[in-house]
N, C-alpha and C positions, 0 to 999 in steps of 0.2 A: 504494500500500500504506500502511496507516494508522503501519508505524514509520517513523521520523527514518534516513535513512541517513549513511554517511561522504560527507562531501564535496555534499550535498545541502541545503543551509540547516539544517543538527543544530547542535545545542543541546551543550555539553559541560559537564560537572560544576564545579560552583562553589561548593566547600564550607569552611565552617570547621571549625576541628577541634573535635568533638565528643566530649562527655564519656564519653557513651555505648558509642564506637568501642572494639572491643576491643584488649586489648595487644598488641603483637606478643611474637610463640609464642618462648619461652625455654627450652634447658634445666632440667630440673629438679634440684636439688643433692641430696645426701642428707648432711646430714639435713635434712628440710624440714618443721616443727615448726610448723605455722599458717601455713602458704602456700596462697595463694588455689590454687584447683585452675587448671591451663591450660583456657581455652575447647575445646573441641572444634570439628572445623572444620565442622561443618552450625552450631554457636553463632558461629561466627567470620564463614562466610558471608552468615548472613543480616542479622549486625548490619553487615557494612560494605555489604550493599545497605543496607540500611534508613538508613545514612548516605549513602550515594549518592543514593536519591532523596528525602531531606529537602532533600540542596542542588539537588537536578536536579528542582523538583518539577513540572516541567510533562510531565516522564517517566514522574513516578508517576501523574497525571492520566489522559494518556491510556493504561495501562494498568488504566485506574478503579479507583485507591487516592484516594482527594476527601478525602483528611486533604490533601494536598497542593493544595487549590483555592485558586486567587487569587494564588498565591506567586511571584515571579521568582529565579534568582538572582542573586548579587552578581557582578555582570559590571567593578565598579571595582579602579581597578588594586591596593589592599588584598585585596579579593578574591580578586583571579586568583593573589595572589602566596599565599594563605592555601589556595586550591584545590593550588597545587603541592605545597606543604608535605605537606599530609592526603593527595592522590593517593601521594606517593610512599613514605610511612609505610605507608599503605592494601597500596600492591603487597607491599613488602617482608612485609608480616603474611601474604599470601598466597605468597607464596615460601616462607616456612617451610617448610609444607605438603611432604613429600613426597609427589608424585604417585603413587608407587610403595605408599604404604601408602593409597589412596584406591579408593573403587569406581569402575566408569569411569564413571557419572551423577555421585559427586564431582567426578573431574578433569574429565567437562565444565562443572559447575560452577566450577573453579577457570579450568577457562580464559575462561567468558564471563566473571567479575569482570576477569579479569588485561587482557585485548583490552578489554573496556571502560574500565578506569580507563586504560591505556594510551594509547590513542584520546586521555580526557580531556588528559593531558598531552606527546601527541603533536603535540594542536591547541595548545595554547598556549606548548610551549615550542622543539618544531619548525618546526612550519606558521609560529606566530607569528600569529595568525589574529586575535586580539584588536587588534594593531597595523596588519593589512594587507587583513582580509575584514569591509567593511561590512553584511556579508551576516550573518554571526556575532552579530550584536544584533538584528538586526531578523527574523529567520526562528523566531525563539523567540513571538514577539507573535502568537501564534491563538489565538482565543477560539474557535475553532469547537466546544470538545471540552464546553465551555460550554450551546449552545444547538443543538445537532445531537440531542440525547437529552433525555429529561427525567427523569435519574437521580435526580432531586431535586427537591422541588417548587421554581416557578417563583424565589420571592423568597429561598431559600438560595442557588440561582444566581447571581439578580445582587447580593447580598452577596461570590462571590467572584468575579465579574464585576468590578466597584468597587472591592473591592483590587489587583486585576492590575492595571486601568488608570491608577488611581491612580498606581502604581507606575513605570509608562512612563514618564514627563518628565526623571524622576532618571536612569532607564536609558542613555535617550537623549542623556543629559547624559555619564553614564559612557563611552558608545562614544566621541563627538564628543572626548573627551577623550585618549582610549586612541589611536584609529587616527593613521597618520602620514600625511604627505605624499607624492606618488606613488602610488596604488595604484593596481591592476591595474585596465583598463579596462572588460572584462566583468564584475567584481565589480562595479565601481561601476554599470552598466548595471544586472544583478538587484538588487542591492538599490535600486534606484530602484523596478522595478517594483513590489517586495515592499512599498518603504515607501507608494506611492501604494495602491497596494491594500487594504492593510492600513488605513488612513487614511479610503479609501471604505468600506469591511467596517465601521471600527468606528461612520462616522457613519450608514453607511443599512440594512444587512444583520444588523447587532445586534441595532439597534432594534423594526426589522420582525420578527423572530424572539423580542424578546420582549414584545411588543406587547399579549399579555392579564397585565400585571406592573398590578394595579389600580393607578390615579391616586395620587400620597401623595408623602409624602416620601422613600419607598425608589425611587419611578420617577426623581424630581427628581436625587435623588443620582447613581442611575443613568447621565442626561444630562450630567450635568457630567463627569462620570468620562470616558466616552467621548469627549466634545468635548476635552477635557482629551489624551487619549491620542490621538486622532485633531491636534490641535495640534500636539502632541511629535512626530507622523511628518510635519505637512508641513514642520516644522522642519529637521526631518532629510534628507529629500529635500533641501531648499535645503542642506543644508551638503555633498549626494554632488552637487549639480550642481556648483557651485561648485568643489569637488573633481575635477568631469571635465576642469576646464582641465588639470589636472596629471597625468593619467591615464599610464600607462606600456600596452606591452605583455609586462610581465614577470611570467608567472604563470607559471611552468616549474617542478618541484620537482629534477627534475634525479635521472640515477639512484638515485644514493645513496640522499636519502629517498623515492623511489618504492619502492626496495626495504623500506625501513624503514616505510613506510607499509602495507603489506600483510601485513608479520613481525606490526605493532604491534598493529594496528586490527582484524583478520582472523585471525589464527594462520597466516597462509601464509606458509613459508618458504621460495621458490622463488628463483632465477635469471632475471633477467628474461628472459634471452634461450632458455632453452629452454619459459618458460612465455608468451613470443612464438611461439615455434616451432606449441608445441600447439594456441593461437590461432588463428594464418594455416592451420593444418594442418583445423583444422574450418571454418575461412570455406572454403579451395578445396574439402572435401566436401559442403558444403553449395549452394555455386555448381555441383560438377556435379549432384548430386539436381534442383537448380533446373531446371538446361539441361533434365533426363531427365523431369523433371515437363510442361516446357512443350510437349517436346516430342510428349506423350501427347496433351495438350489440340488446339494448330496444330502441324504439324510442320514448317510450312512460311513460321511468323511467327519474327520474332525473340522472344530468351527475353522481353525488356522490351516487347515488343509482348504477349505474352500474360498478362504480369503485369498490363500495365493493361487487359487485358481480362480481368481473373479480378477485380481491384478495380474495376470499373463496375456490377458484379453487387453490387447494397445493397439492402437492405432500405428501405422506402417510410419517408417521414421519421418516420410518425406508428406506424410499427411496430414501432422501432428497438427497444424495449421488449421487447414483445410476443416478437420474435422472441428477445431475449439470455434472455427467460426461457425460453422454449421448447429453446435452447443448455445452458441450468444441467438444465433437470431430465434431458435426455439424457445429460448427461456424467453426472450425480449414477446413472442410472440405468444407464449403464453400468461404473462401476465398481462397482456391485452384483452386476451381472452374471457380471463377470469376474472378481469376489472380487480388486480389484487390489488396494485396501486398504480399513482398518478406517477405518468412520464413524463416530466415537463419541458421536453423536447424533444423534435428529431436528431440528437446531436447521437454519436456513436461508435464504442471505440472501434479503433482499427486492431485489429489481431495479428501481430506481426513478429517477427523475429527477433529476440531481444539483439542487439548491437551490443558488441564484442566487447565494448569498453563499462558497457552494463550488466553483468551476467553475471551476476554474483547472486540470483536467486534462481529458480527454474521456474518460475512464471508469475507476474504482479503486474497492478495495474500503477500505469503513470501517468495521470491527468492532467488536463493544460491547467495550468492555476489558476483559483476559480476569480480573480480582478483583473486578469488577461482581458486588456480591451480589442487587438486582434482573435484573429478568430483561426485558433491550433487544436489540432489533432488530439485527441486523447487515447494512449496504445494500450492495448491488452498485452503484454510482452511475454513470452514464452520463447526458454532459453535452448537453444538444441543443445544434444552433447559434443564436447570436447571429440573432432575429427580423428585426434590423432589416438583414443583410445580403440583396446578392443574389439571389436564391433558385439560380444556379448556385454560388453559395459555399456555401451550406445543404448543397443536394444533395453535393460534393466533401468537404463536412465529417465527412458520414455515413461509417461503416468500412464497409467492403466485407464479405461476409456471412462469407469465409471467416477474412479476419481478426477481425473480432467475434467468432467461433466460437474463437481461440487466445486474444484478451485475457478473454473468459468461461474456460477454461481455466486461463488463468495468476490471474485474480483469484480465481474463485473456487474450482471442482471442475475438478480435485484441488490446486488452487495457493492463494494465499494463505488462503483461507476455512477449508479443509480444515487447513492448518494451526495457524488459530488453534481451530479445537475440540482439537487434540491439545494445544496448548498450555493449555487449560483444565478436561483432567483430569491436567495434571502433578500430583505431590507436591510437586513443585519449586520454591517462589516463587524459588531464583533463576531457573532456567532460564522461566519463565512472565513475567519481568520484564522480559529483557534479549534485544536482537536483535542477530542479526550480519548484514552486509549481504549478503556472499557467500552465507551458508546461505539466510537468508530469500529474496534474489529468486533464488539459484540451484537454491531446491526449485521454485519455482516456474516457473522455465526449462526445467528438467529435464522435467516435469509434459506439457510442449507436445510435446517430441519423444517422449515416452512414453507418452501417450494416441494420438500416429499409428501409431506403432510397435506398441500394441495391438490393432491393427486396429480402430477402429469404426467406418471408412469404408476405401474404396481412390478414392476420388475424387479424381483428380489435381491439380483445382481444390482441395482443401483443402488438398493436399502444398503446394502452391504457399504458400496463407496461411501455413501451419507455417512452411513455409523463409524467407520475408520477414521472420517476426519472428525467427529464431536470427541471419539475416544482419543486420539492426539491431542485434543485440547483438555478433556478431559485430565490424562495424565500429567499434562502440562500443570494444571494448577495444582493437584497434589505433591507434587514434585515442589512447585514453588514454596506452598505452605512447609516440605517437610524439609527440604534441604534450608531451610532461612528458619523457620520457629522449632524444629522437630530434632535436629541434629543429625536429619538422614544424610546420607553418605552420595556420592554421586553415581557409583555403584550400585547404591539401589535406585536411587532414581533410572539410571540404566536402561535395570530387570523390570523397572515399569513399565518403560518404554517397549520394551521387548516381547512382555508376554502379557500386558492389560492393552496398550494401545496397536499391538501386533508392525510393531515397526522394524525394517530391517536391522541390521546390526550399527551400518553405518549411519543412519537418521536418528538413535536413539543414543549413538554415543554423541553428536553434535547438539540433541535436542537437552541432553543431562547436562552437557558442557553450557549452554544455555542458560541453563535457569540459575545456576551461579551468578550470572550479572545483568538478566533481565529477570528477576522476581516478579513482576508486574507481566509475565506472558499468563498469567492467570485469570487476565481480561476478557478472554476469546470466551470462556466458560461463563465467568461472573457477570460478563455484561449479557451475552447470551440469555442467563436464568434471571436477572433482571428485567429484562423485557418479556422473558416467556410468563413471570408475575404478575408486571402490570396488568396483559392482554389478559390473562386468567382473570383479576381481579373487575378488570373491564368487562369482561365477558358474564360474569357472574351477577354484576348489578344489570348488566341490558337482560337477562335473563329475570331477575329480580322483579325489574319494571315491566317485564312481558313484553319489550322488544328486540328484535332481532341485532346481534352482535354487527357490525359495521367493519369489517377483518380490513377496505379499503382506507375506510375515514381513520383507524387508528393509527396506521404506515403511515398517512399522511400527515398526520400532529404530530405524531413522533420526530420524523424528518422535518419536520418545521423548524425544529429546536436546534437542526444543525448536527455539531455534533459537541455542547453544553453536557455537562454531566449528568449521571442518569438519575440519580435523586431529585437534581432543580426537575429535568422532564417528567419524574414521575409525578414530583410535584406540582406540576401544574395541568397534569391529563389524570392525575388521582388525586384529589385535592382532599375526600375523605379522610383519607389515609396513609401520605405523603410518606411514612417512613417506613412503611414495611415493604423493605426494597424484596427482601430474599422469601 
């Protein structure tokens, strides 16, 4: 998905305080004889994003605001310490605010500012992440949002191409400064990858991408800038090898701030141990569905016998394409059908091959930013495999047709894609700015079990796809609760992977290495059975009243809110009873 999530190489706010930002909300005295009038809060909101992503501007980028092109923030420790300052000014402006005299599009306004400034000094003065996650400097350095569209002609580009990179060395300098001795050993593992990556991206994948930049001295500049920023990351990589002598195995947050981690960053105010409960309670209905699915298929194979024979079934390598578009326009064409929900345009991604300098996932969606006043492409991207492997590695690479069929789903119709057009005819530039991790991949979770559940197949082999990917997300979030609050080992997290969510050997060793330093992939689940609440809770009162459930009108208030936290939206489409998220 094209936002930055918690816990996933995100960028956090790094601002000085600004002239601009407005006052925090006072009393008014009487008599008050030439007093500036008090901001109102849609003037309040938008001027402290508008400070938000002056310092976050690689935030405003890839929501295509290109005032913000070229820009890093100040990641030095004046910086981080000038970010604290303004975040908590910034909150407390926002607390004024009674919730109570707000519409409820305000209060989810007020809550995605609040979860996101929160978050900001969540990460630096909880996590600590500036001093312990080498990952935190280096996961901000994509130029891709640069050279993936051509929102601007070619030589504007690498104008803020050449100040980003430029800019790297000093960066680089700042982290190597910042981080301490000991850090956690799977951090220092990703940001290796990240930093060689990034290093090969800026010296071979750039270039090649912007390779009709006519000969001059705007190309020359160009090269140096990249060699330049590609020098600062192999720098860096030698200072995280060097670093791995001292590595610990101590990335655990430990109840406490796991709980505070999900209040902060998310709006979820739960218990961990009955929002585990909920968890383990949809993994075991999903493992029986699983049993009940295989059992339709062989009745007489084991369930993990006929899962990998429901995944041997792929689509031919040179198809893979072909067939994911042939996926998009059935989904697209069934929620027409069944009026699930409102399309609010003809716009539609293209399904295409991810590009070479992109391919670090096997298939996601990357959308034109949704304040793009030209009018760009939004790609389905789906990665082939590496040429020069195997050709049984190629083939095992391929997704199997019925999981192709759920990640087409989740990225685009009715899942992430579908969402980013609702977010593009917001009013809202907050709610159109800003993401929450849980809503965003938990609409889009939600989207997998409810397109089966719509009926537009009964073919057991697809039940089967559905239930593999809920159970990956499934295991994901017990994993997260037990490796951060439980003291489980990664090891077991693993053996989860392996024989609950039937993952092959190498996706369950990358998914355990994972939840070491994204804990918040717990989202996909918890936002998921947040939503599957509400609509239960929705559905129970229209049954109550003796009218019919509205499954269209609900998708659509939901998406209205953007993607706002899912407590402000529950609160304001369940106003009875706003807090009973789970």
């Amino acid at each position: 998905m094209r936002r930055i999530a918690l816990g996933t190489f995100a960028t956090v706010l790094a601002c000085n305080p600004s002239p601009t930002a407005p006052p925090p909300v006072a009393p008014v005295s009487d008599p008050a004889p030439a007093q500036a009038e008090t901001p109102s809060f849609d003037q309040t909101a938008e001027a402290l994003l508008s400070q938000y992503l002056r310092s976050r501007p690689n935030a405003g980028v890839e929501v295509g605001l290109h005032e913000y092109d070229g820009a890093l923030p100040d990641f030095t420790a004046q910086g981080l310490a000038a970010t604290v300052e303004s975040t908590a000014s910034a909150i407390e402006t926002l607390e004024a605010f009674d919730p109570g005299a707000l519409d409820p599009h305000q209060r989810a306004e007020r809550a995605a500012l609040l979860t996101t400034l929160e978050e900001v000094r969540f990460r630096i003065e909880v996590l600590k992440e500036p001093q312990r996650n080498p990952m935190f400097y280096v996961g901000i350095l994509d130029l891709t949002p640069y050279i993936s569209r051509d929102y601007a002609p070619i030589e504007q580009r690498a104008e803020a191409i050449i100040s980003f990179a430029e800019a790297v060395p000093a960066h680089l300098t700042a982290a190597k400064a910042n981080l301490k001795s000991n850090l956690p050993r799977t951090f220092i593992q990703t940001a290796l990858i990240q930093a060689r990556g990034t290093a090969s991206f800026a010296r071979t994948d750039v270039p090649a991408a912007m390779k009709s930049l006519p000969e001059g001295p705007l190309a020359s500049r160009l090269a140096k800038a990249l060699e330049g920023m590609a020098t600062a990351l192999d720098g860096y990589a030698g200072y995280l090898e060097e670093a791995s002598g001292r590595a610990t195995d101590e990335f655990a947050l430990g109840p406490d701030v796991f709980g505070r981690m999900l209040q902060s960053t998310q709006g979820i105010d739960v218990e961990l141990g009955p929002l585990e409960a909920v968890i383990r309670a949809d993994l075991e209905r999903n493992l029986a569905a699983m049993k009940e699915a295989a059992a339709k298929i062989s009745p007489k194979k084991s369930t993990a016998a006929v899962i990998a024979k429901v995944q041997r079934d792929k689509p031919k390598l040179n198809r893979v394409l072909e067939e994911a578009t042939a996926q998009s326009v059935q989904m697209r064409a069934f929620l027409l059908e069944k009026d699930i929900v409102t399309i609010p345009s003809d716009d539609k991604a293209q399904v295409v091959e991810t590009p070479p300098f992109m391919r670090w996932n096997s298939a996601f969606l990357s959308s034109a930013g949704v304040f793009e006043t030209k009018a760009l492409p939004s790609f389905y991207y789906i990665s082939p495999p590496d040429p020069s492997w195997p050709k049984a590695k190629q083939r095992d690479y391929v997704p199997g047709r019925t999981d192709l069929l759920f990640i087409t789903i989740h990225e685009v119709w009715p899942g992430h894609f579908l969402h980013s057009l609702h977010l593009k005819k917001s009013d809202s530039k907050v709610l159109k700015a800003l993401w929450n991790y849980a809503t965003g991949e938990g609409w889009a979770h939600y989207t997998e079990e409810m397109m089966w559940d719509a009926g537009f197949t009964d073919d057991p082999a697809v039940h089967v796809g559905q239930l593999q990917n809920a159970l990956l997300r499934n295991v994901r979030s017990l994993c997260a609760i037990g490796l951060h609050t439980q003291g489980m080992t990664v090891e077991t997290c693993r053996q989860m992977f392996v024989e609950q969510a039937y993952q092959s050997e190498g996706n369950a060793e990358q998914e355990s290495r994972r939840g070491t330093f994204d804990p918040m992939y717990l989202a996909y689940t918890t936002g998921k059975l947040v939503i599957k609440k509400m609509r239960a809770d929705l559905e129970a009162k229209a049954e109550a009243e003796g009218k019919p459930f509205d499954a269209k009108a609900f998708h659509d208030e939901l998406l209205s809110y953007g993607a706002a936290p899912l407590s402000a939206i529950r609160a304001g489409m369940v106003p009875d009873a706003p807090d009973d998220l789970l």
